[in-house]
C-alpha positions in Angstrom: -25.5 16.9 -17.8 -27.1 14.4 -15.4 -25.3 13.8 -12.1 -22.0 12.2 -11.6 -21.7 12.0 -15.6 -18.7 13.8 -18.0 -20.2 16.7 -20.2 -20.2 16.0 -24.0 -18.6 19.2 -26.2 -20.1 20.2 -29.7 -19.4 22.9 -32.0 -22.0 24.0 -34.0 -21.7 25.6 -37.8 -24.9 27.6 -38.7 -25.8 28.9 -42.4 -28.3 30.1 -44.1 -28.6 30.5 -47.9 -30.7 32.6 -50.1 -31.0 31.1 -53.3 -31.5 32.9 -56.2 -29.7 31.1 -58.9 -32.7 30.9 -61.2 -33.7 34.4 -61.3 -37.6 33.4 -61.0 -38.6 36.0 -58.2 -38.9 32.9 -56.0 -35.9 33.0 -53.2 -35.3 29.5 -52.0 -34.2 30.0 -48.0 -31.8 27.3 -46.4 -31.2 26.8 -42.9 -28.3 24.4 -42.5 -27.2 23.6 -38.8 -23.7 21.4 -38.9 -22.7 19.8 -35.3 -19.4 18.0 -34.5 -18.7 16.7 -31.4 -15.3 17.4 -29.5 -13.3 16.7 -27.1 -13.7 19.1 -24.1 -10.6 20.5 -23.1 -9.1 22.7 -20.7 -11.4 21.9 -18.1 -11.7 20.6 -14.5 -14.7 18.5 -13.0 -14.2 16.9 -10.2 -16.4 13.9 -8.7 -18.0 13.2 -12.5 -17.4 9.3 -12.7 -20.5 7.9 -13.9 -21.8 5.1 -11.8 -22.1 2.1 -14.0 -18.5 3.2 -16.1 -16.4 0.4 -14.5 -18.7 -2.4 -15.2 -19.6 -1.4 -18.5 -15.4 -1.1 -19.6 -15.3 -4.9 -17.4 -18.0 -6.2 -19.9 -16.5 -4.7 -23.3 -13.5 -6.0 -22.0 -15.5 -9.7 -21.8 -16.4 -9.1 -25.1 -13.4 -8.4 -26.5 -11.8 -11.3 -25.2 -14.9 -14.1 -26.2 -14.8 -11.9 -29.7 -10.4 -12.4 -29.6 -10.9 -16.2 -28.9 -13.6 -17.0 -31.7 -11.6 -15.5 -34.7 -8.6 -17.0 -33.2 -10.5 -20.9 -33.4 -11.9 -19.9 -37.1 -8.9 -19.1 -38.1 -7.5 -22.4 -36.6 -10.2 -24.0 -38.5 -9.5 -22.3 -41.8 -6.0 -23.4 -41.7 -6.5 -27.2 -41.0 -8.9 -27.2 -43.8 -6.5 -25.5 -46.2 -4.3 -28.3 -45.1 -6.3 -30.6 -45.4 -7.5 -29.6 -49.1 -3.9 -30.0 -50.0 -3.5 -33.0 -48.7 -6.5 -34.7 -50.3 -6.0 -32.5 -53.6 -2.4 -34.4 -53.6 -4.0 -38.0 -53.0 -6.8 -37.2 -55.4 -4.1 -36.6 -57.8 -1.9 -39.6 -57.6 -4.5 -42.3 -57.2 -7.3 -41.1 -59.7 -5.1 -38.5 -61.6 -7.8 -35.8 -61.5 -7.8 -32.4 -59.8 -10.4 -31.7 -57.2 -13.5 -30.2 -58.5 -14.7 -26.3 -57.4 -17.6 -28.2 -55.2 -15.2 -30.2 -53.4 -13.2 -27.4 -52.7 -15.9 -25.4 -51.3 -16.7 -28.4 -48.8 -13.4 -27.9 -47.1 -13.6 -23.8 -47.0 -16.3 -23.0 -44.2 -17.8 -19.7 -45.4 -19.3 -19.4 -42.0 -15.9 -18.9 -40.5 -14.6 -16.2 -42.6 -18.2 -14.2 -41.8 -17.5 -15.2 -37.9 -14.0 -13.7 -38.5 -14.9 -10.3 -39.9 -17.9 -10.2 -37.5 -15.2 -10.6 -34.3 -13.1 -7.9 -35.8 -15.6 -5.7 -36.5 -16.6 -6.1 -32.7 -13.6 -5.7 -31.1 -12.9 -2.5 -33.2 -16.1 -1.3 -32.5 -15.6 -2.5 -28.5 -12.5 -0.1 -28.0 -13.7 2.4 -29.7 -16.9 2.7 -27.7 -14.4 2.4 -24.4 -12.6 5.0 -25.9 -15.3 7.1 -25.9 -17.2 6.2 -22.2 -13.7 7.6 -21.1 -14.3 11.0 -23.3 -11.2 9.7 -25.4 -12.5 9.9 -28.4 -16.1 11.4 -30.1 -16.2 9.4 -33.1 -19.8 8.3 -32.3 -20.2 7.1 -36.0 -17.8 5.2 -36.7 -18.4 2.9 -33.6 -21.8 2.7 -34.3 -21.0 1.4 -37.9 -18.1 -0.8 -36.6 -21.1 -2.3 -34.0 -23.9 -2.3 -35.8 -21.9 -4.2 -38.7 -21.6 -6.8 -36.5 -24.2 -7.2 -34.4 -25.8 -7.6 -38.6 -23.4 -10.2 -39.4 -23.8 -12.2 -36.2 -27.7 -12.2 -36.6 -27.0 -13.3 -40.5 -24.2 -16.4 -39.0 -27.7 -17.6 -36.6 -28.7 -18.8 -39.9 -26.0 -21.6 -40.6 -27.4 -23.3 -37.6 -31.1 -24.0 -39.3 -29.2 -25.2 -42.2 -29.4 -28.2 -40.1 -32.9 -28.9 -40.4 -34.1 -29.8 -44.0 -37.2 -27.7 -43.6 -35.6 -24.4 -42.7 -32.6 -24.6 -45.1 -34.3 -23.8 -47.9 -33.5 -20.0 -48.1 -29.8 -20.5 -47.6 -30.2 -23.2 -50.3 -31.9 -21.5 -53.0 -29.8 -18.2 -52.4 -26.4 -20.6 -52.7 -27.7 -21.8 -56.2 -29.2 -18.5 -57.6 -26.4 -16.1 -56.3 -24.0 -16.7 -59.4 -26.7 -16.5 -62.0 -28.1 -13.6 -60.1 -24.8 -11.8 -59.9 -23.8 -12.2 -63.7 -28.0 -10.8 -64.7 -27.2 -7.7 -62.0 -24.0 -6.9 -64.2 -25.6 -6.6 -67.2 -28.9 -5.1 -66.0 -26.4 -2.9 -63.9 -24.9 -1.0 -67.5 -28.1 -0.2 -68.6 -29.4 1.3 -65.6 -26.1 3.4 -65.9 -26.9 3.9 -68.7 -30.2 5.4 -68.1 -28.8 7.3 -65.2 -26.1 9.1 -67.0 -28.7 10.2 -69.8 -31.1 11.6 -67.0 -28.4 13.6 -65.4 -27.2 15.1 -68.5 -30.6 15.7 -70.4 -33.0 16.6 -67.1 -30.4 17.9 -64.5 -31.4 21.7 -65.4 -35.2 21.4 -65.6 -36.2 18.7 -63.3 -35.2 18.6 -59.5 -34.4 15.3 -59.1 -31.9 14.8 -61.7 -30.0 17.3 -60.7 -27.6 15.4 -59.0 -26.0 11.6 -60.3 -26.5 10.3 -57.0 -30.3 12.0 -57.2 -30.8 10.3 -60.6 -30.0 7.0 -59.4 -32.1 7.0 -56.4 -35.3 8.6 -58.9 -34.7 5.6 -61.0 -34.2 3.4 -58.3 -38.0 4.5 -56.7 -39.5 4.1 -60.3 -38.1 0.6 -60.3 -40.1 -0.1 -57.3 -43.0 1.8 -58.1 -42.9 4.4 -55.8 -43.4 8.5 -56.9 -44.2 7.7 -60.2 -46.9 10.5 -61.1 -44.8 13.5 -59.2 -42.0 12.9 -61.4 -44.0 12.7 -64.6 -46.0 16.0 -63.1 -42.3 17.7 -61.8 -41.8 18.2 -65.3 -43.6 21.3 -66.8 -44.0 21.9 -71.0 -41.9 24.7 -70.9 -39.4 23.1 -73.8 -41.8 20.6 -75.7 -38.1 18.6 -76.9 -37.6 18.5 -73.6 -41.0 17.5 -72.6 -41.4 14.7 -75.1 -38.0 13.4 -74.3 -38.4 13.1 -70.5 -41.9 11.1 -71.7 -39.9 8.7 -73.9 -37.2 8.3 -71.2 -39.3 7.4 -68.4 -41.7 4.9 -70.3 -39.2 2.7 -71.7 -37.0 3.0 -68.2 -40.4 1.9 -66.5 -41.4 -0.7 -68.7 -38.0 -2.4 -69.5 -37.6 -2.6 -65.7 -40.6 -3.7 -64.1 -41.9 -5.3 -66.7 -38.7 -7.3 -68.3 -35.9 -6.9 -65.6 -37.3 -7.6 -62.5 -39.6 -10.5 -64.0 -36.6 -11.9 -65.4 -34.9 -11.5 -62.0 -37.6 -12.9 -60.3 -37.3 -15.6 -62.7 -33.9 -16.6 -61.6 -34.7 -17.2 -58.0 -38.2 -19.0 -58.8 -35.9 -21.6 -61.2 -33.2 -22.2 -58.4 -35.8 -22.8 -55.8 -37.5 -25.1 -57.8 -33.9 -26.8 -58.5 -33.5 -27.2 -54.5 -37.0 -28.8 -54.3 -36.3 -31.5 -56.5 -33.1 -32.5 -54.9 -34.4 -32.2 -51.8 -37.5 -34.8 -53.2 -35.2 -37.0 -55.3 -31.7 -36.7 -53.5 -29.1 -34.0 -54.6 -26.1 -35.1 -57.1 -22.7 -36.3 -55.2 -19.9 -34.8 -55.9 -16.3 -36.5 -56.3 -15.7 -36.3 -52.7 -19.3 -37.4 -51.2 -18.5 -40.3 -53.5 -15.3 -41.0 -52.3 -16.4 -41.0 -48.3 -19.8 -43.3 -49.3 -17.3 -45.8 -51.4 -19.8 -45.2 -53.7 -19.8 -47.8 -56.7 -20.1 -45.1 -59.5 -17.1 -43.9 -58.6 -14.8 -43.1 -61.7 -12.4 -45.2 -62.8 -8.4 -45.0 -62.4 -6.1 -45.8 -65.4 -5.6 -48.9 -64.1 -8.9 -50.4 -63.7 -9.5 -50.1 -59.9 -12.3 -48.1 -58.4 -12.1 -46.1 -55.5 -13.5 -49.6 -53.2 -10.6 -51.6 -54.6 -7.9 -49.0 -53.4 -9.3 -48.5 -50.6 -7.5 -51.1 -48.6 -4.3 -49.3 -50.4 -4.7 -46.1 -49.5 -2.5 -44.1 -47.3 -4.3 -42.1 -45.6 -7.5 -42.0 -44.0 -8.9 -38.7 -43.5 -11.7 -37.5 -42.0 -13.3 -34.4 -40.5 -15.5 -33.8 -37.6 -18.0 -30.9 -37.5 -19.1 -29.4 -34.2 -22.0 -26.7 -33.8 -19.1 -24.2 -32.2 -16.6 -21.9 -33.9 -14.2 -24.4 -34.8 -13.7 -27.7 -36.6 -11.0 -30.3 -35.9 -9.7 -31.8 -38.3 -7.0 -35.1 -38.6 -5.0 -37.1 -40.3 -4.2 -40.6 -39.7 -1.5 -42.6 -41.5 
């Protein structure tokens, strides 16, 4: 305990096991040494206030507070553009009698917010529970750490909608926005078979090779095959004790190798290449507009009503104008003028 600081309690569990389950003459020895932190109790320490402890509580407490105002303007934000979806969804309806498209949609829902949100949450969780324990409240060391280190990730992932701005450094975010559907439907169907395979390993291998003895084991094994790591000790793991068992563990890892690295991942790789290629063309040639980019440019290809009028020659009948300002804060105002 270093001076002027409150002791930390721990209770420690130790066992050790002697393994002889296979009856080899080989006794596998465990050591096993369990520690829980506690809260100290029944004791009396006087003069123990660590130095800095007030102006470390006064900045979580700052935190807290900038973390408490950000979600609150997000969430501001979120509900004008809900409103303001409705709105527009309504006038889309009754002057060009079609419903808003998924892409327009998406241009009123900030995605950025709703990460900002959970991020602030996360924070302030994290923020009390770490004053909780500087005051030897609480010991729940990891479960701060996750509730923190959550969001510090999150925040460092939300420093990428601001590059989004520059046309040279938006390609990622880009290219991940067009691939993540097509990527998300191939993981699904890649993701039975690797079940598949993984389920099969556990239930053929688990009693003669070590790591597939467990499901959890089996799927990291396979996992480190897919990347190519620890290939040849888990070939050599396996001795020809049972030749079925021998030749089937053979067939089993070839085709899991091969269909993987050599058909899955390419294929997967595949998906991304295509969508960055996509985003290069637009960004050479100009991407598509949507109903709504259409709508704001008056553009002159914009569909036709039932009764003959573009969108420029209602435009002087409309009754609303609406419009939304973007800033490079946490929050976006939004307004409607009749």
């Amino acid at each position: 305990v270093r001076s002027r600081e409150l002791p930390d309690c721990y209770s420690f569990n130790v066992m050790i096991t002697f393994d002889n389950q296979c009856h080899s003459g080989l006794v596998k020895i465990f050591l096993d040494i369990d520690f829980e932190s506690s809260a100290c109790r029944d004791w009396k320490i006087s003069g123990t206030a660590e130095k800095n402890t007030h102006y470390l509580l006064v900045f979580d407490g700052f935190v807290i507070l900038v973390c408490i105002t950000s979600a609150a303007l997000c969430t501001r934000s979120i509900i004008l553009a809900v409103r303001l979806l409705k709105r527009f969804s309504l006038f889309f309806h009754e002057n060009f009698n079609r419903k808003v498209c998924e892409d327009d949609q998406k241009e009123f829902l900030n995605g950025w917010y709703v990460l900002v949100i959970i991020s602030d949450v996360l924070a302030i969780i994290g923020s009390i529970l770490k004053m909780e324990i500087q005051s030897k409240s609480l010991t729940s060391y990891d479960v701060c750490s996750i509730f923190l280190g959550t969001s510090t990730l999150l925040v460092w992932v939300g420093v990428i909608r601001y590059l989004g701005y520059f046309q040279k450094y938006n390609v990622l975010i880009l290219t991940l926005k067009a691939a993540f559907p097509k990527v998300l439907r191939f993981c699904c169907c890649a993701g039975m078979i690797y079940l598949g395979y993984t389920f099969c390993g556990w239930i053929v291998l688990g009693p003669y090779h070590e790591k597939f003895e467990g499901l959890s084991r089996v799927a990291e094994c396979l996992f480190s095959l897919l990347n190519g790591d620890d290939m040849f000790t888990t070939f050599a793991q396996l001795k020809d004790t049972n030749t079925l068992v021998w030749l089937f563990s053979r067939a089993y890892l070839y085709s899991f190798i091969s269909l993987f690295i050599y058909m899955v991942l390419s294929l997967f790789i595949a998906l991304i290449t295509d969508s960055y290629e996509t985003i290069k063309n637009y960004q050479r040639d100009g991407f598509p507009l949507t109903d709504l980019q259409k709508f704001l440019q008056e553009h002159k290809d914009f569909p036709v009503t039932d009764n003959g009028h573009t969108d420029v020659e209602l435009r002087d009948s409309m009754c609303y104008c609406c419009y939304c300002r973007r800033y490079d804060g946490a929050h976006i105002d939004v307004k409607m003028l009749q």
